[in-house]
C-alpha positions in Angstrom: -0.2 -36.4 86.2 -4.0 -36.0 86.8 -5.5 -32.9 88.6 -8.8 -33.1 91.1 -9.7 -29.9 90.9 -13.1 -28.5 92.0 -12.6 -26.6 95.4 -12.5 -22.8 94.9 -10.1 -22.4 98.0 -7.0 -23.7 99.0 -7.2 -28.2 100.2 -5.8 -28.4 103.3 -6.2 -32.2 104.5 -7.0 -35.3 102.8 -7.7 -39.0 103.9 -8.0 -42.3 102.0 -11.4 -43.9 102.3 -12.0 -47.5 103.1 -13.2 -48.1 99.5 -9.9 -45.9 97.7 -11.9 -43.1 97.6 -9.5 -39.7 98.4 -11.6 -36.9 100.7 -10.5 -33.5 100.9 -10.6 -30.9 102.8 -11.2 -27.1 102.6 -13.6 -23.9 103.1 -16.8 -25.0 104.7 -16.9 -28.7 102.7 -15.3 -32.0 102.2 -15.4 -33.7 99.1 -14.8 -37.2 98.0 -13.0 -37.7 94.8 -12.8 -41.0 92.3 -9.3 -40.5 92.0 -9.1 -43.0 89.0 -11.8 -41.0 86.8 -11.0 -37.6 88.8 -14.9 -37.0 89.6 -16.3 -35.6 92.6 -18.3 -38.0 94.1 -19.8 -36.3 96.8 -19.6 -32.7 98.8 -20.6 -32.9 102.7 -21.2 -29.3 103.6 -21.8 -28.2 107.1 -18.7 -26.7 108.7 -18.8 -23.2 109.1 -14.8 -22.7 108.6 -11.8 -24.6 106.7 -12.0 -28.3 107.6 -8.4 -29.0 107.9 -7.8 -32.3 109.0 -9.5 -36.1 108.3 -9.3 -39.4 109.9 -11.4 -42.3 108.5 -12.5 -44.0 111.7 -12.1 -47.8 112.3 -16.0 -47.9 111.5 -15.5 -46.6 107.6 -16.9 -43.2 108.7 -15.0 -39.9 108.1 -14.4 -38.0 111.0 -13.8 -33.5 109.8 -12.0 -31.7 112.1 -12.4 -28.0 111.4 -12.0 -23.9 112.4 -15.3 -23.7 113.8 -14.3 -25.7 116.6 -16.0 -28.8 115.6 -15.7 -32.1 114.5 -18.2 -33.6 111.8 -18.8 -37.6 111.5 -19.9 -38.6 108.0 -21.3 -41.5 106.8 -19.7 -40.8 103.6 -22.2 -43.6 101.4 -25.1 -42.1 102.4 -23.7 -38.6 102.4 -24.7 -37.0 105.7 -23.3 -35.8 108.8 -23.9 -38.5 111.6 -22.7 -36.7 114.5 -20.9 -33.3 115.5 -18.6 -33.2 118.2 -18.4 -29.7 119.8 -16.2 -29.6 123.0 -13.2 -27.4 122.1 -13.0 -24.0 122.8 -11.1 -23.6 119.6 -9.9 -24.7 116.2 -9.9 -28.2 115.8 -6.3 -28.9 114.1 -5.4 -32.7 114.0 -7.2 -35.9 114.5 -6.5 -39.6 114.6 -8.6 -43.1 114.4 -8.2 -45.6 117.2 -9.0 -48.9 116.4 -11.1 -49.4 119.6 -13.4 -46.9 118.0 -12.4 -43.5 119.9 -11.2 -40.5 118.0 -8.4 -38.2 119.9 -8.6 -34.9 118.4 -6.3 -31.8 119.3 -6.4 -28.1 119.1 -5.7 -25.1 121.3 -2.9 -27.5 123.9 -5.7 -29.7 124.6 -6.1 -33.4 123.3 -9.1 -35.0 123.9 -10.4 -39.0 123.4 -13.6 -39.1 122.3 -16.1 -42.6 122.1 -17.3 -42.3 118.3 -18.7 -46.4 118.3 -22.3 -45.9 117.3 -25.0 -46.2 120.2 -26.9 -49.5 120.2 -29.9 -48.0 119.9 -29.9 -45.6 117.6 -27.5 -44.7 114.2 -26.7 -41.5 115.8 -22.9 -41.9 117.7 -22.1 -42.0 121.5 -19.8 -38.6 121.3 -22.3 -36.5 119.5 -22.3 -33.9 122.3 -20.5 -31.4 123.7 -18.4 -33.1 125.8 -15.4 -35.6 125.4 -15.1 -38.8 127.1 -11.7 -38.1 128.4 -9.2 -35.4 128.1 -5.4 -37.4 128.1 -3.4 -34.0 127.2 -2.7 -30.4 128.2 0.2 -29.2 126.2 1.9 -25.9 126.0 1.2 -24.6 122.2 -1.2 -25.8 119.8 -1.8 -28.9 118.8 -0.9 -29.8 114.9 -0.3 -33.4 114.6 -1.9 -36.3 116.4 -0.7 -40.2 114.8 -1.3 -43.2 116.7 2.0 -45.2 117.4 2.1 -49.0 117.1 2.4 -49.2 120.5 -0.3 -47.7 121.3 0.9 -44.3 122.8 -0.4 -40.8 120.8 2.4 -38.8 119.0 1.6 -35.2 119.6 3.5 -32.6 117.3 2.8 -29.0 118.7 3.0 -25.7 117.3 6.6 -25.6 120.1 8.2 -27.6 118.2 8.5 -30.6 119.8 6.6 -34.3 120.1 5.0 -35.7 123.0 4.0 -39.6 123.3 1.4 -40.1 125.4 -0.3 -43.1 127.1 -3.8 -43.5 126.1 -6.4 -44.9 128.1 -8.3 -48.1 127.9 -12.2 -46.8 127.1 -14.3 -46.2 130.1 -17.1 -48.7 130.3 -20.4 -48.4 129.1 
Protein backbone atom coordinates (compact mmCIF):
# COMPACT_ATOMS: atom_id res chain seq x y z
CA UNK A 1 0.00 0.00 0.00
CA UNK A 2 1.50 3.44 -0.75
CA UNK A 3 0.54 6.62 1.17
CA UNK A 4 0.22 10.37 -0.56
CA UNK A 5 0.52 12.18 2.31
CA UNK A 6 1.31 15.95 2.36
CA UNK A 7 -1.97 17.87 3.29
CA UNK A 8 -2.08 18.98 6.97
CA UNK A 9 -6.03 18.67 7.03
CA UNK A 10 -8.33 16.20 6.22
CA UNK A 11 -8.75 15.29 1.72
CA UNK A 12 -12.02 15.58 0.94
CA UNK A 13 -12.37 15.08 -2.98
CA UNK A 14 -10.14 13.77 -5.53
CA UNK A 15 -10.30 13.49 -9.41
CA UNK A 16 -8.18 11.62 -12.02
CA UNK A 17 -6.34 13.88 -14.45
CA UNK A 18 -6.25 13.40 -18.14
CA UNK A 19 -2.57 12.44 -17.95
CA UNK A 20 -3.12 9.74 -14.50
CA UNK A 21 -2.23 12.35 -12.40
CA UNK A 22 -4.60 12.04 -8.98
CA UNK A 23 -5.70 15.77 -7.56
CA UNK A 24 -6.89 16.30 -4.19
CA UNK A 25 -8.68 18.25 -2.32
CA UNK A 26 -8.65 19.98 1.04
CA UNK A 27 -8.12 23.31 3.25
CA UNK A 28 -7.57 26.23 0.96
CA UNK A 29 -5.38 24.03 -1.90
CA UNK A 30 -5.54 21.32 -4.39
CA UNK A 31 -2.67 19.26 -5.05
CA UNK A 32 -1.68 16.94 -7.85
CA UNK A 33 0.05 13.85 -6.92
CA UNK A 34 2.37 11.27 -9.15
CA UNK A 35 0.61 8.48 -7.77
CA UNK A 36 3.33 6.04 -9.14
CA UNK A 37 6.41 7.86 -7.26
CA UNK A 38 3.86 9.44 -4.57
CA UNK A 39 5.25 13.10 -5.23
CA UNK A 40 3.44 16.13 -5.15
CA UNK A 41 3.55 17.65 -8.28
CA UNK A 42 1.90 20.74 -7.89
CA UNK A 43 -0.18 22.87 -5.13
CA UNK A 44 -2.86 25.43 -6.64
CA UNK A 45 -3.73 27.66 -3.71
CA UNK A 46 -6.44 30.20 -3.92
CA UNK A 47 -9.63 29.10 -2.20
CA UNK A 48 -10.31 30.58 0.90
CA UNK A 49 -12.19 27.34 2.41
CA UNK A 50 -11.98 23.41 2.03
CA UNK A 51 -12.20 22.55 -1.72
CA UNK A 52 -14.36 19.64 -1.54
CA UNK A 53 -15.24 18.46 -4.76
CA UNK A 54 -13.30 18.09 -8.47
CA UNK A 55 -14.31 17.49 -12.00
CA UNK A 56 -11.69 17.41 -14.75
CA UNK A 57 -13.46 19.21 -17.56
CA UNK A 58 -13.75 17.79 -21.10
CA UNK A 59 -11.01 20.48 -21.92
CA UNK A 60 -8.18 18.72 -19.51
CA UNK A 61 -8.68 21.60 -17.00
CA UNK A 62 -9.63 21.00 -13.32
CA UNK A 63 -12.63 22.62 -12.25
CA UNK A 64 -12.43 23.20 -7.65
CA UNK A 65 -15.56 23.53 -6.19
CA UNK A 66 -15.17 24.86 -2.62
CA UNK A 67 -16.70 26.47 0.92
CA UNK A 68 -16.09 29.88 -0.15
CA UNK A 69 -18.67 29.74 -2.54
CA UNK A 70 -16.57 29.43 -5.52
CA UNK A 71 -15.46 27.42 -8.14
CA UNK A 72 -11.69 27.61 -9.41
CA UNK A 73 -10.62 26.49 -13.18
CA UNK A 74 -7.02 25.29 -13.35
CA UNK A 75 -4.93 24.87 -16.00
CA UNK A 76 -3.23 22.28 -14.02
CA UNK A 77 0.32 22.17 -16.58
CA UNK A 78 0.87 25.50 -16.23
CA UNK A 79 -0.24 25.71 -12.57
CA UNK A 80 -2.68 28.70 -12.38
CA UNK A 81 -6.10 29.41 -11.83
CA UNK A 82 -7.83 30.31 -15.25
CA UNK A 83 -11.07 31.31 -14.15
CA UNK A 84 -13.29 31.61 -10.82
CA UNK A 85 -16.82 31.20 -10.97
CA UNK A 86 -18.63 32.98 -8.18
CA UNK A 87 -22.50 32.89 -8.50
CA UNK A 88 -23.67 30.80 -5.44
CA UNK A 89 -24.70 32.24 -2.46
CA UNK A 90 -23.18 29.31 -0.70
CA UNK A 91 -20.92 26.33 -0.40
CA UNK A 92 -20.20 24.88 -3.51
CA UNK A 93 -20.65 20.90 -2.70
CA UNK A 94 -20.60 18.74 -6.05
CA UNK A 95 -19.67 19.27 -9.61
CA UNK A 96 -19.75 17.46 -12.82
CA UNK A 97 -17.98 17.75 -16.58
CA UNK A 98 -20.24 17.86 -19.58
CA UNK A 99 -18.75 16.80 -22.60
CA UNK A 100 -20.21 19.87 -24.51
CA UNK A 101 -17.91 21.87 -22.33
CA UNK A 102 -20.46 23.25 -19.46
CA UNK A 103 -19.91 22.47 -15.83
CA UNK A 104 -23.20 21.98 -13.56
CA UNK A 105 -22.28 22.61 -10.10
CA UNK A 106 -24.64 22.33 -6.96
CA UNK A 107 -24.82 23.66 -3.52
CA UNK A 108 -27.41 25.27 -1.25
CA UNK A 109 -30.73 23.44 -3.46
CA UNK A 110 -29.52 25.20 -6.42
CA UNK A 111 -27.88 23.55 -9.58
CA UNK A 112 -26.56 25.64 -11.97
CA UNK A 113 -24.97 24.97 -15.87
CA UNK A 114 -22.21 26.97 -16.40
CA UNK A 115 -20.32 27.60 -20.23
CA UNK A 116 -16.50 26.82 -19.12
CA UNK A 117 -15.24 26.45 -23.25
CA UNK A 118 -12.51 29.01 -23.39
CA UNK A 119 -13.47 32.47 -25.23
CA UNK A 120 -12.02 32.74 -28.64
CA UNK A 121 -10.26 35.59 -27.96
CA UNK A 122 -8.69 35.29 -25.11
CA UNK A 123 -7.30 32.15 -22.71
CA UNK A 124 -9.40 33.46 -19.94
CA UNK A 125 -13.05 31.10 -19.98
CA UNK A 126 -16.63 32.27 -20.99
CA UNK A 127 -18.13 31.60 -17.14
CA UNK A 128 -15.44 33.55 -15.32
CA UNK A 129 -18.11 35.77 -13.80
CA UNK A 130 -20.54 35.94 -11.43
CA UNK A 131 -23.22 34.65 -13.07
CA UNK A 132 -24.26 31.15 -14.48
CA UNK A 133 -25.44 30.60 -17.92
CA UNK A 134 -28.47 28.74 -16.80
CA UNK A 135 -29.93 27.52 -13.62
CA UNK A 136 -31.78 23.80 -14.52
CA UNK A 137 -32.51 23.00 -10.53
CA UNK A 138 -34.11 24.24 -7.42
CA UNK A 139 -34.23 21.42 -5.00
CA UNK A 140 -35.36 21.20 -1.43
CA UNK A 141 -31.96 20.39 0.67
CA UNK A 142 -28.49 20.75 -0.35
CA UNK A 143 -26.97 19.54 -3.03
CA UNK A 144 -24.15 16.63 -2.49
CA UNK A 145 -23.83 14.77 -5.62
CA UNK A 146 -24.11 15.81 -9.16
CA UNK A 147 -23.04 12.63 -12.03
CA UNK A 148 -23.87 12.92 -15.52
CA UNK A 149 -26.10 9.92 -16.75
CA UNK A 150 -25.43 8.30 -20.14
CA UNK A 151 -28.42 9.61 -21.26
CA UNK A 152 -27.79 12.68 -20.79
CA UNK A 153 -29.98 13.71 -17.79
CA UNK A 154 -28.00 15.06 -14.28
CA UNK A 155 -28.37 12.72 -11.22
CA UNK A 156 -28.78 14.95 -8.27
CA UNK A 157 -28.23 13.30 -4.65
CA UNK A 158 -29.43 15.89 -1.95
CA UNK A 159 -28.75 16.17 1.55
CA UNK A 160 -33.04 14.72 1.72
CA UNK A 161 -32.20 11.77 0.82
CA UNK A 162 -33.31 11.19 -2.31
CA UNK A 163 -32.07 11.52 -6.31
CA UNK A 164 -33.44 13.74 -8.85
CA UNK A 165 -32.69 13.15 -12.73
CA UNK A 166 -32.90 16.08 -14.48
CA UNK A 167 -33.07 17.17 -18.25
CA UNK A 168 -30.27 19.33 -19.11
CA UNK A 169 -30.38 21.84 -21.70
CA UNK A 170 -28.76 22.07 -25.01
CA UNK A 171 -26.11 25.31 -24.56
CA UNK A 172 -27.51 28.64 -25.39
CA UNK A 173 -25.89 30.03 -28.45
CA UNK A 174 -23.08 32.23 -28.70
Amino acid sequence: MATLSDHTHRVTALAVLSDGALASGSYKSVRVWDTVGGECLATLAGHTSVANCLAVLADGRLASGALDNTVRLWDVGARTCVGVLTGHTRSMTALAALPDGRLATGGAGTIQLWDTRPAASAGASRAAGTAPVQVVGVLGGSIRALALLPDGRLACGSGSGSICLLEVPPPTPY
